[in-house]
C-alpha positions as CSV (number, residue, x, y, z in Angstrom):
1,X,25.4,0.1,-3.7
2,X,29.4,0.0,-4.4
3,X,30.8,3.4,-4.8
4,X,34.2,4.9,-4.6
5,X,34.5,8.1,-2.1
6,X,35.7,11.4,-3.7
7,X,39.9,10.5,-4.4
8,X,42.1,14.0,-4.2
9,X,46.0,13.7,-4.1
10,X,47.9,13.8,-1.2
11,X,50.7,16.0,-1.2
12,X,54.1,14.3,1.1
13,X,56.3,17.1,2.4
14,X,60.1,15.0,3.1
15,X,62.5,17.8,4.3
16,X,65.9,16.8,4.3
17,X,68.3,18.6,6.6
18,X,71.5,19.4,6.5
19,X,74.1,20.4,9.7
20,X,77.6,21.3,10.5
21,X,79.5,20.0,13.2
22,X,82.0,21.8,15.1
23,X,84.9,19.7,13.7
24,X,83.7,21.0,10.3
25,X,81.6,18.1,9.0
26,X,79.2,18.3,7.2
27,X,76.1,16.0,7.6
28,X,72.7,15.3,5.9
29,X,69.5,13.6,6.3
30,X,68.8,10.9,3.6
31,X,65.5,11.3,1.7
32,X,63.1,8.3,1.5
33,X,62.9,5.5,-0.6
34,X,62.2,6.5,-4.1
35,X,62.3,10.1,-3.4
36,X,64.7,11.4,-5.9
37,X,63.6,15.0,-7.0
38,X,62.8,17.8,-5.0
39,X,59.1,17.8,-7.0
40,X,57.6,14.3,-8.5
41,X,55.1,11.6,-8.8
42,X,54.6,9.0,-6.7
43,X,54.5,5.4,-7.4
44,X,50.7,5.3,-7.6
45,X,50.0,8.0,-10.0
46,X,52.9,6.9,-11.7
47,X,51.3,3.4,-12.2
48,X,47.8,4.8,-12.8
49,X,50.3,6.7,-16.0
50,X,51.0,3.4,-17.1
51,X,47.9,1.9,-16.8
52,X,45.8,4.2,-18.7
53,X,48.9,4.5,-21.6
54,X,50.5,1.2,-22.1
55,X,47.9,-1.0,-20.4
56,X,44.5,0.5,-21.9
57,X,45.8,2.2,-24.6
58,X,44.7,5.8,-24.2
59,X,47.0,8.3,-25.9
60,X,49.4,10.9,-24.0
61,X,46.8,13.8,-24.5
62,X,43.5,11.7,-23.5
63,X,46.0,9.7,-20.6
64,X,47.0,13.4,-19.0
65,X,43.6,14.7,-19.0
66,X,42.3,11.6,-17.6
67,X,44.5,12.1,-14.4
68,X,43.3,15.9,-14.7
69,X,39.5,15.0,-14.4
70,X,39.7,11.8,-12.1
71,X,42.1,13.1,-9.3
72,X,42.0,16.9,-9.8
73,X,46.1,15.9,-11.0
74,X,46.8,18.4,-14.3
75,X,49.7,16.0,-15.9
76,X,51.7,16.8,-19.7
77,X,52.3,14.9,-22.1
78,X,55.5,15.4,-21.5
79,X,55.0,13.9,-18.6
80,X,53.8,10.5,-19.6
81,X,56.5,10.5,-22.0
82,X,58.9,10.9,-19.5
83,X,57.0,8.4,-16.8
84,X,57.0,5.5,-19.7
85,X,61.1,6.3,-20.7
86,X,62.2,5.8,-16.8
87,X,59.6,3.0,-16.6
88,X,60.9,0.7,-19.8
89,X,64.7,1.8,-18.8
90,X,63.8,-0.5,-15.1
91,X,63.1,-3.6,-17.5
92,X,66.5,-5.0,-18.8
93,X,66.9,-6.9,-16.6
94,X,63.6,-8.2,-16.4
95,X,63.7,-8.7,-20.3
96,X,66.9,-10.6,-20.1
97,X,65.3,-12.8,-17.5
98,X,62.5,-13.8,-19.6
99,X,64.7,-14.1,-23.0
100,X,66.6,-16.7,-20.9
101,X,63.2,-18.5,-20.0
102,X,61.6,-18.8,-23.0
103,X,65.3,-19.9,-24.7
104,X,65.2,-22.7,-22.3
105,X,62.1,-23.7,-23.0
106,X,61.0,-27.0,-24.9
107,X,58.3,-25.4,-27.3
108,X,57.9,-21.8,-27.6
109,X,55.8,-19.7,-30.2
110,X,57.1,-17.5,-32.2
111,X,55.2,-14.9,-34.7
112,X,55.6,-11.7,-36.5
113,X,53.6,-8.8,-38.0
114,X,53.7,-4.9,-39.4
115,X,54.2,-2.2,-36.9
116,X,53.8,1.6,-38.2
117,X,57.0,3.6,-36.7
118,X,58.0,7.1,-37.6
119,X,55.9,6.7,-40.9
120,X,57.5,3.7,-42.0
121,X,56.8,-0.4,-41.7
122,X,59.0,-2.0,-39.2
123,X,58.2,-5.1,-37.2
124,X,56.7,-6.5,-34.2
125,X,58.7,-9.8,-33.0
126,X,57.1,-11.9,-30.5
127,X,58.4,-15.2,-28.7
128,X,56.2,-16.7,-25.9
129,X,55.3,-19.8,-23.9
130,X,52.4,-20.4,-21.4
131,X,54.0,-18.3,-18.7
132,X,56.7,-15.8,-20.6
133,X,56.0,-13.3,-23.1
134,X,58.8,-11.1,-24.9
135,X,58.0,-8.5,-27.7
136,X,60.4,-6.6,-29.4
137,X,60.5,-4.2,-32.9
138,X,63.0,-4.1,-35.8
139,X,63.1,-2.4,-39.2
140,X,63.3,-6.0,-40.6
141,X,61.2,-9.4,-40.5
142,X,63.3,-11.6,-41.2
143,X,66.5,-12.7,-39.9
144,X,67.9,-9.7,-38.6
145,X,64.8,-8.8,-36.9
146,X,64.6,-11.9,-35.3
147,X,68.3,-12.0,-33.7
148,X,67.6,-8.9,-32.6
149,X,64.9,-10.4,-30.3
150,X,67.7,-12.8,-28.7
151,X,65.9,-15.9,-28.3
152,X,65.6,-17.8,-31.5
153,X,69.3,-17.9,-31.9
154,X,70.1,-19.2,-28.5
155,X,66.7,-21.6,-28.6
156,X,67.2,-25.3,-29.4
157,X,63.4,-26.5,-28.6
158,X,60.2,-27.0,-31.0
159,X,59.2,-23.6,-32.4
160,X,56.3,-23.5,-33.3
161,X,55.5,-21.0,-36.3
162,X,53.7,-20.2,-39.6
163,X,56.0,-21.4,-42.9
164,X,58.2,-17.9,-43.0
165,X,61.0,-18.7,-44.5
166,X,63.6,-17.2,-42.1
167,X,62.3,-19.4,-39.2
168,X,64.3,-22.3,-41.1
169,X,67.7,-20.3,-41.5
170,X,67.6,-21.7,-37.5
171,X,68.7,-25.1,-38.2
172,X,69.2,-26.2,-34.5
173,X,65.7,-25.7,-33.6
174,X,62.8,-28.3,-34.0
175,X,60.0,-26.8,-36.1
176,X,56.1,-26.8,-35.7
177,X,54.1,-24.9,-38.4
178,X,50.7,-23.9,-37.7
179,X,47.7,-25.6,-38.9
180,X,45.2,-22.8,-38.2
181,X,47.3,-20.4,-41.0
182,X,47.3,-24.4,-43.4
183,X,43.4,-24.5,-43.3
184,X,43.1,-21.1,-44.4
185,X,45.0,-21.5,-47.5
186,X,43.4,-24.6,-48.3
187,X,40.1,-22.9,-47.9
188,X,41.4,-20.2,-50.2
189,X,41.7,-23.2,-53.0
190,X,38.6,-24.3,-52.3
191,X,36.9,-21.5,-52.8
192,X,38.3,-21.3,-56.3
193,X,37.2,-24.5,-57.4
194,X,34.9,-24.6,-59.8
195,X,31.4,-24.8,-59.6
196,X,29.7,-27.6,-59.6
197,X,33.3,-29.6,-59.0
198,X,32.0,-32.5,-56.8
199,X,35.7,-33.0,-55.0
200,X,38.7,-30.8,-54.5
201,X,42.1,-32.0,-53.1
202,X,42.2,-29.0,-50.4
203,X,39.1,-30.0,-49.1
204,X,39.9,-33.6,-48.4
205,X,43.7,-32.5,-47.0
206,X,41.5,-29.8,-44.8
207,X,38.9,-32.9,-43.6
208,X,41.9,-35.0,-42.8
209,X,43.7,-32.0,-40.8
210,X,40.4,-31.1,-39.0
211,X,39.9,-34.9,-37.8
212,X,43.6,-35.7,-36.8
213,X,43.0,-32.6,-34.3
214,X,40.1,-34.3,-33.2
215,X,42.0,-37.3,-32.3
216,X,44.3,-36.0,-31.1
217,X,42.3,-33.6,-28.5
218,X,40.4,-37.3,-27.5
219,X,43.3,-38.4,-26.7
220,X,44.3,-36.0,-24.3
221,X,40.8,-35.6,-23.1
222,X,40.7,-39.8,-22.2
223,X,44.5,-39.6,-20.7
224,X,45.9,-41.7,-23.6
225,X,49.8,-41.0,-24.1
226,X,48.9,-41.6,-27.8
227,X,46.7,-41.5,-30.6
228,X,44.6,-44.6,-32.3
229,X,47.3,-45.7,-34.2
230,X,44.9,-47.3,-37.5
231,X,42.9,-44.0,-37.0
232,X,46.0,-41.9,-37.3
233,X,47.0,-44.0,-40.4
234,X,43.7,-43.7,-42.2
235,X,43.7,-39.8,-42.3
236,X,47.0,-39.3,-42.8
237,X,46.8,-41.6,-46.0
238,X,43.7,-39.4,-46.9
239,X,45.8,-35.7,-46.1
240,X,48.9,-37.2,-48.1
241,X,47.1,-38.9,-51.4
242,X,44.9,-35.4,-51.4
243,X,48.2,-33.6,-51.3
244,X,50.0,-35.7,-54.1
245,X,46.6,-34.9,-56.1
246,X,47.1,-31.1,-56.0
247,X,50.4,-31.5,-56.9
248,X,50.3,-33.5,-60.0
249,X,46.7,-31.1,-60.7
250,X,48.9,-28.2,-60.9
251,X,52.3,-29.3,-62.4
252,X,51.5,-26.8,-65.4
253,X,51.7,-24.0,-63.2
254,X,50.2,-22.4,-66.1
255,X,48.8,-19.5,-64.3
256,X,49.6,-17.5,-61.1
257,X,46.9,-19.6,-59.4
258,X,48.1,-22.5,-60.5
259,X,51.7,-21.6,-59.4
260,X,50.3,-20.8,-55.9
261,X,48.5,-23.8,-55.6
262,X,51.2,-26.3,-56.4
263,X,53.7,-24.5,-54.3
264,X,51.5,-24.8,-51.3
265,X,50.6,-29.1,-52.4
266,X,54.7,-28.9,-52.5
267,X,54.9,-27.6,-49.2
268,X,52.5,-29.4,-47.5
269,X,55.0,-32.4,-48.5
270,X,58.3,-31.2,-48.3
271,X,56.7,-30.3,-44.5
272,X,54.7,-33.5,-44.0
273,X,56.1,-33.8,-40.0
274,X,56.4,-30.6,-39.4
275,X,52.4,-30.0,-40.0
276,X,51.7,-33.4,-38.3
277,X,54.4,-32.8,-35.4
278,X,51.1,-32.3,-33.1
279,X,49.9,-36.0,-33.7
280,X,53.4,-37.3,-32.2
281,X,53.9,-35.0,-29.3
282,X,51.0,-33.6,-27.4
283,X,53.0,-30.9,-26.0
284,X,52.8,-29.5,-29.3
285,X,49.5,-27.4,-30.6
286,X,48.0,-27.8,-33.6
287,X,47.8,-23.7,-34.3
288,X,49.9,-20.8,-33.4
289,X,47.3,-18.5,-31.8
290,X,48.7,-18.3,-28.6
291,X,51.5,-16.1,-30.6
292,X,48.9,-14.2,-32.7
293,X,47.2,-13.5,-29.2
294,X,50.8,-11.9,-28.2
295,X,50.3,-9.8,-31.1
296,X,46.7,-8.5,-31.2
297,X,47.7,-5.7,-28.3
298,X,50.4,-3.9,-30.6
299,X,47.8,-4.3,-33.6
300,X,44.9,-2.6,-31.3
301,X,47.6,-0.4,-29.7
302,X,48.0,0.8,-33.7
303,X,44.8,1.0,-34.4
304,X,44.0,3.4,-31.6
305,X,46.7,5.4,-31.3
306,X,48.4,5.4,-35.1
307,X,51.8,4.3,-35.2
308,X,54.7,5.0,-33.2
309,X,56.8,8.2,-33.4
310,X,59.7,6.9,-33.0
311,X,61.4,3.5,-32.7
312,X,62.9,4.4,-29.5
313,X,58.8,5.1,-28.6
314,X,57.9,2.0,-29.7
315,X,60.9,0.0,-28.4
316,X,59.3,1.4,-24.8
317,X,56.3,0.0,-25.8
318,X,57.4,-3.4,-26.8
319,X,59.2,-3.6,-23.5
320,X,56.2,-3.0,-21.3
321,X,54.0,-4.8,-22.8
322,X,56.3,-7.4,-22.3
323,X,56.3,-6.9,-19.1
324,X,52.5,-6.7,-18.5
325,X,51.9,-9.9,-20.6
326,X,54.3,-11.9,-18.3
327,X,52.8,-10.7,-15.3
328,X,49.6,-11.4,-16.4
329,X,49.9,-14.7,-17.3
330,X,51.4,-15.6,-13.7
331,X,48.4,-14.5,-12.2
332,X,49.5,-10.6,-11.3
333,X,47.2,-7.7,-12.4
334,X,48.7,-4.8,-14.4
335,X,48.3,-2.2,-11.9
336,X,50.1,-4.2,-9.3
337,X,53.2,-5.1,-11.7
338,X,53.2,-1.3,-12.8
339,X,53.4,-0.2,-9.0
340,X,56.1,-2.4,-8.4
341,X,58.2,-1.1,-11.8
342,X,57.0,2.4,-10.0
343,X,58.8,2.0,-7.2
344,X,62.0,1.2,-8.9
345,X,61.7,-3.1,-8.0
346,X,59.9,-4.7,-11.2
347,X,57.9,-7.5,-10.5
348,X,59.9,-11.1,-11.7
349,X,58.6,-14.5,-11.6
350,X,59.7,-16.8,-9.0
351,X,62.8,-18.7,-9.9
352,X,62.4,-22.1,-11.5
């Protein structure tokens, strides 16, 4: 049988004192380490705070009676307001850190999506490669929002993203669009084909997509530096003529449907390599859902909780969960990383 023993608080009594020497001087002991009011919180409760707000997603009220219940420790809201402020305030440098990082690296993900704050839509930003996460929030998507995150403008690698328009406005940066968001719209045109219709453009470009991937993943799997080259031929022939075919199928763009669907065949050219940039370089995914996975925590976060009060709010947010992302993904559990930031020396990974 595993069982915890009953936990209480244990309450640290640091008396500082103060003398005078006979010279006049006055002299005074130096409190501990981290001790910096005459009544707080240690490092531990502090992180359990954390833990229970930002890492699990409980709100303030349900957070503070938590502690109540658990460790016989009554805590306000107020509190855990104040706990997550000082807590994001210890993370610029830790956020400049890993906005350098992922700047410097060679293929980075990048994704965006609605955030509720104060009543209105703003933004969740995310960039993010295998071992650096950074999150941020705006009032806009596009451009604005994204130079406020810092890394796409300094970032001269392969971003990898869905076909947003601003992306492109970065004209130094190597582009990847994702194939997972490209098979959903060309399901959305097959499913309004009509019935009976024994062939439809999308679903040959979708077949063709679906078996470069393929090749591509047997590839990597067998050690190969490269696909078969007449295997690699034959699709592509099959994804382009499809594409050509939807095209010229909707030229009229005599409807709203229609319009839709010949922009997409219109983009699918106009992006050909940018699509197939997976096939060439195997550092290169064929989807973006490693930054839709970066995502998903603000979207439960919302869905649990409602939307942020205020931007500052969710700014703090954005900033921890940055930090907890980053930790995790170099093998360091939240509660460890949120002890550390606790005791006033945020966890950073090693130098490169």
């Amino acid at each position: 049988m595993f069982d915890l023993p009953p936990i209480s608080v244990r309450v640290t009594e640091h008396q500082v004192v103060t003398r005078r020497c006979r010279c006049g001087q006055v002299s005074c002991g130096a409190a501990p380490d981290g001790v910096i009011a005459p009544v707080q919180y240690g490092s531990q409760i502090t992180a359990i705070i954390l833990y229970l707000y930002m890492g699990q997603f409980l709100s303030k009220k349900r957070t503070a009676q938590a502690l109540a219940e658990l460790f016989g420790t009554p805590v306000s809201e107020g509190t855990v307001a104040a706990v997550t402020r000082r807590a994001s305030g210890g993370l610029t440098g830790f956020l400049e850190l890993v906005r350098g990082r992922i700047a410097e690296a060679p293929v980075a993900h990048f994704d965006e999506t609605g955030f509720r704050v104060a009543g209105k839509l703003h933004w969740v930003h995310s960039a993010s490669t295998g071992k650096y996460s950074l999150i941020t929030v705006h009032r806009r998507r596009g451009v604005k929002g994204m130079d406020h995150a810092g890394v796409l403008s300094g970032f001269a690698g392969v971003a990898v993203h869905d076909a947003w328009a601003p992306y492109d406005t970065y004209t130094q940066v190597t582009h990847a669009l994702c194939n997972s968001h490209l098979l959903r719209e060309l399901q959305a045109v097959a499913d309004l084909a009509p019935t009976g219709q024994p062939w439809c453009w999308a679903t040959q470009a979708a077949d063709a997509l679906l078996e470069l991937k393929e090749l591509v993943e047997a590839a990597i799997q067998a050690g190969r530096p490269a696909i078969d080259a007449a295997l690699a031929a034959e699709q592509t022939q099959l994804l382009r003529s499809a594409v050509r075919l939807g095209v010229r199928q909707n030229q009229a763009r005599s409807s709203k449907t229609m319009a839709r669907h010949h922009a997409l065949a219109r983009r699918i050219l106009d992006r050909y390599d940018d699509y197939l940039r997976f096939t060439t370089d195997f550092r290169i995914p064929f989807d973006n859902n490693a930054a839709e996975r970066e995502i998903r925590m603000v979207k439960l976060r919302q869905k649990v909780s409602g939307c942020a009060r205020t931007l500052t709010g969710a700014r703090q947010f954005t900033a921890i969960r940055s930090y907890l992302a980053t930790a995790a993904k170099h093998g360091t559990t939240f509660f460890h990383a949120l002890v550390q930031l606790a005791e006033g020396r945020p966890w950073l990974p090693a130098t490169q």
